[in-house]
C-alpha positions in Angstrom: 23.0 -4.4 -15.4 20.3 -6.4 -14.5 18.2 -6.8 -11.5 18.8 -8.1 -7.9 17.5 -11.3 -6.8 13.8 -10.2 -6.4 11.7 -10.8 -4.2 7.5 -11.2 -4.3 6.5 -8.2 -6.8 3.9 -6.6 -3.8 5.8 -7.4 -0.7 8.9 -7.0 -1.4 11.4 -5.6 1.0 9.4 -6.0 3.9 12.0 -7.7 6.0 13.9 -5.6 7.8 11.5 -2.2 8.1 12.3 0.1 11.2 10.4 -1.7 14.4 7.8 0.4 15.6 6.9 0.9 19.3 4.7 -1.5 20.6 0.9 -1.1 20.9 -1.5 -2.9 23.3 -4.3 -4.5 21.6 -3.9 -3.3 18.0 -3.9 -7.5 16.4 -7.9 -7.3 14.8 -9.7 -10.4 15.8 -10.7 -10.6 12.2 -7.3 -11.9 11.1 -6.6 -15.2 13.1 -3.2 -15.2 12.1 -2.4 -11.5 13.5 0.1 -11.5 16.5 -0.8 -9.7 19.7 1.7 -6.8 19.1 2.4 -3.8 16.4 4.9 -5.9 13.8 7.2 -4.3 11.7 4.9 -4.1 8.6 1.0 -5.4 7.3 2.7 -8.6 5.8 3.9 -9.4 9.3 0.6 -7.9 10.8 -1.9 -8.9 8.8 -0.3 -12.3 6.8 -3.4 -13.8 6.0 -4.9 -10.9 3.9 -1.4 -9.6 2.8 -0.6 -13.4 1.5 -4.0 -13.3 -0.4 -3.8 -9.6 -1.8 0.0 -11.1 -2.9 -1.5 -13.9 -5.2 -4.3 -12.1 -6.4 -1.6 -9.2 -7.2 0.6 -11.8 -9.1 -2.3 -13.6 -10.6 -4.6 -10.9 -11.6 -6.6 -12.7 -14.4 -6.9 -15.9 -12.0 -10.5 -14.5 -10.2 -12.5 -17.4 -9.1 -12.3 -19.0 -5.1 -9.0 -17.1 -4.5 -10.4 -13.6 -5.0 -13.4 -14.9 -3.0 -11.6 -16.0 -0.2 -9.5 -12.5 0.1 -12.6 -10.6 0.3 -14.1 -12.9 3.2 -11.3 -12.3 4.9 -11.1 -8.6 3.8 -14.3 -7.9 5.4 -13.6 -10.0 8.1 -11.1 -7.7 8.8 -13.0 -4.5 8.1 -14.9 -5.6 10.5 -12.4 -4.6 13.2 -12.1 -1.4 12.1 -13.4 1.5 14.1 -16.6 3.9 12.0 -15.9 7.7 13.0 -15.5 11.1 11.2 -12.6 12.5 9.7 -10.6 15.1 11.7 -11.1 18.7 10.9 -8.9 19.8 8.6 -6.6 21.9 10.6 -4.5 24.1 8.4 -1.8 23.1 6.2 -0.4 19.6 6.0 3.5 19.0 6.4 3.8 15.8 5.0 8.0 16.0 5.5 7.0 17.3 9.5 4.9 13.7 9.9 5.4 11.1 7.5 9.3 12.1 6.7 11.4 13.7 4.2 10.9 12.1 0.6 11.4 8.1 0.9 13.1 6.5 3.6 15.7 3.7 3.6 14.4 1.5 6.8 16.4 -1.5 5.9 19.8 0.4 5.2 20.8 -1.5 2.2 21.3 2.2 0.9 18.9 1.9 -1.4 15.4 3.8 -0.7 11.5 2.6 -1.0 10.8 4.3 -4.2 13.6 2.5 -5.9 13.1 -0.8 -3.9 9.3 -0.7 -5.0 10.4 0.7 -8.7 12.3 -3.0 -9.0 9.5 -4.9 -7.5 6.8 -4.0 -9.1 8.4 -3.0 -12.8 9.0 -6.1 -15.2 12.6 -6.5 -17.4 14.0 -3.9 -14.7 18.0 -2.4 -15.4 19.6 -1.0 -12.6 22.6 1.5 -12.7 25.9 0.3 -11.5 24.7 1.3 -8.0 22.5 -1.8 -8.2 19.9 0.9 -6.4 18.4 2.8 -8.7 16.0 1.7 -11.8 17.3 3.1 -15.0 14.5 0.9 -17.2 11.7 -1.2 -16.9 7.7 -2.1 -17.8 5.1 -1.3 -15.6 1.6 -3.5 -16.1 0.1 -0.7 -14.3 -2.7 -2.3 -11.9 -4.8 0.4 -11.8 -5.6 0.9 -15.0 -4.7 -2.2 -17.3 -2.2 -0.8 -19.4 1.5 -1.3 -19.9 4.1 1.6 -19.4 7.4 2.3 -20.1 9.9 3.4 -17.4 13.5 5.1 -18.3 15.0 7.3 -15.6 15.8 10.6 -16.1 14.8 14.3 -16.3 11.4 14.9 -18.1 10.4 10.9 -18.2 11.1 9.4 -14.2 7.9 11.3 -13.0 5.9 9.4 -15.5 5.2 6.4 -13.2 5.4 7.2 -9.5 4.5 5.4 -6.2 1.0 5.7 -5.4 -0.1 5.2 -1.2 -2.9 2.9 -1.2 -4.1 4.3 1.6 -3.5 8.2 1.0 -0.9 9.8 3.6 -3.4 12.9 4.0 -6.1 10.1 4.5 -4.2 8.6 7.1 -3.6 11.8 9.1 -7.4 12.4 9.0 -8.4 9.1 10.3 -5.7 8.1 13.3 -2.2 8.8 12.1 -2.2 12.2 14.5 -2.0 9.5 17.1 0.9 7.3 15.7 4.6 7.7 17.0 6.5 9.7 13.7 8.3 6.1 13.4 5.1 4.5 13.1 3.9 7.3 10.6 7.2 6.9 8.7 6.8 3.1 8.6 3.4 3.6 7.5 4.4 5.8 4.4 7.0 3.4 3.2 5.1 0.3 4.2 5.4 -2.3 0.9 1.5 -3.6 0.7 0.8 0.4 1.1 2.8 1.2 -2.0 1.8 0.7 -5.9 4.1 2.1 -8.7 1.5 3.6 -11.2 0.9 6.3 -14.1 1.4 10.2 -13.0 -2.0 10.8 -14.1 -3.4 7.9 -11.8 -1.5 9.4 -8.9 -2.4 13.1 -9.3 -6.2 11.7 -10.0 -6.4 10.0 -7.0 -4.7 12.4 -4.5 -5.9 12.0 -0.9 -9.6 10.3 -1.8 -10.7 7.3 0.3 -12.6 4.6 -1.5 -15.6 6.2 -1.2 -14.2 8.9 -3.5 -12.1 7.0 -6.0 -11.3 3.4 -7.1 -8.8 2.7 -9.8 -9.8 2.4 -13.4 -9.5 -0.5 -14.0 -12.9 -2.4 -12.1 -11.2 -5.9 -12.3 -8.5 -4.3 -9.6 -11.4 -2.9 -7.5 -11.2 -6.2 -5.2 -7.3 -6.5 -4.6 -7.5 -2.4 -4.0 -10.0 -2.2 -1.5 -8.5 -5.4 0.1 -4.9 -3.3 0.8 -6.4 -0.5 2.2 -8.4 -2.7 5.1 -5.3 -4.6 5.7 -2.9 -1.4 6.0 -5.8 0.4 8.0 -6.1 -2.2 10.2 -2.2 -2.5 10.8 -1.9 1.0 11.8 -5.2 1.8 13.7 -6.4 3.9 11.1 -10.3 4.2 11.0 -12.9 4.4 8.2 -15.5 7.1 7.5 -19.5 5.9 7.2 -19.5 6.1 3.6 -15.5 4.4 3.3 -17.0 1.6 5.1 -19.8 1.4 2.9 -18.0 1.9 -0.1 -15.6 -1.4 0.6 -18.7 -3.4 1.4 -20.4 -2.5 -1.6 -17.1 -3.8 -3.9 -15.9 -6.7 -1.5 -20.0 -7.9 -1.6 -19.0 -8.3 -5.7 -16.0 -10.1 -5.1 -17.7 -13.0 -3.4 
């Protein structure tokens, strides 16, 4: 069976996500086109930068002006975003206790995130006769350039997983203690946050911010750094002195 009509391979499925309570003053004045109140998800926060990371996600060997432009705005952007410290670590983390149980299914089409983003993001995708859940498909794996393979099942689903852009621990450390849990949930199955790559990627990577880690692949370096400023800024998340420096230093190439 194949696919459902599909939508924008980085967006997708942003319509409909839980609402989130309302928060005073959270639009950045680096985004012109940001509304005044906490929206349902970065594309509708943040549409500027989330359109731009969109076509440079689609069109990843078209560089130039467009990739340009993203990073103005990018840093434009990061420019809202508050400079502190990380929170002391303070004991273990319960990701289930503050981000949810496994993936969510905000829009209630019965379908979750990680299958939602699975079909989004993965090229010739099959679906089982649920029309849910991705039995095959080809991932062009951003992060690293290469091309996998998906087929579901025991021993070979595990093989490409859904990485956060902006790591869940990260978040907790740097203003997610101060979300609502529906926020928090929101954020952890927020589309522009998600990005289906290789296990190896994903276990790599864990909770670094970009001062720690930056995919493989340099060319994605740009589009990266971009998501994580637009889903910071969404959810009030700040940056770390050497985060901040660390975008700078790889949106300053883009331009």
């Amino acid at each position: 069976m194949t696919g459902r009509n599909r939508q924008p391979r980085l967006l997708g499925c942003a319509a409909g996500l839980l609402s989130l309570t309302l928060l005073s003053g959270c639009a950045a004045a680096g985004d012109l086109d940001a509304p005044a109140d906490r929206p349902q998800s970065t594309a509708e926060a943040y549409p500027k930068l989330a359109g731009q990371v969109e076509d440079a996600q689609a069109h990843p060997d078209d560089a130039g002006n467009e990739q340009a432009e993203m990073a103005a705005t990018a840093l434009e952007v990061l420019d809202s975003i508050p400079v502190a410290e990380r929170t002391e670590w303070d004991g273990p983390f319960d990701r289930a206790a503050h981000f949810g149980e496994g993936w969510a299914d905000l829009d209630d089409d019965g379908c979750n995130t990680r299958n939602e983003t699975l079909e989004a993001q993965l090229e010739q995708v099959e679906l089982l006769r649920d029309n849910c859940r991705v039995d095959t498909g080809v991932l062009e794996d951003p992060y690293t350039g290469e091309t996998v393979s998906f087929q579901r099942g025991q021993g070979t689903s595990e093989r490409v997983q859904i990485d956060h852009v902006v790591a869940v621990y990260n978040a907790w450390r740097t203003g997610a203690q101060d979300l609502s849990y529906e926020q928090r949930v929101a954020f952890a199955n927020d589309p522009l946050n998600l990005q289906a790559t290789q296990d190896w990627v994903n276990d790599e990577k864990m909770s670094s911010d970009a001062s720690q880690w930056l995919p493989p692949d340099e060319t994605y370096h740009c589009t990266y750094v971009s998501r994580q400023i637009a889903v910071k800024a969404t959810y009030q998340l700040w940056v770390t002195e050497a985060e901040d420096a660390a975008m700078r230093e790889v949106l300053a190439g883009c331009l």
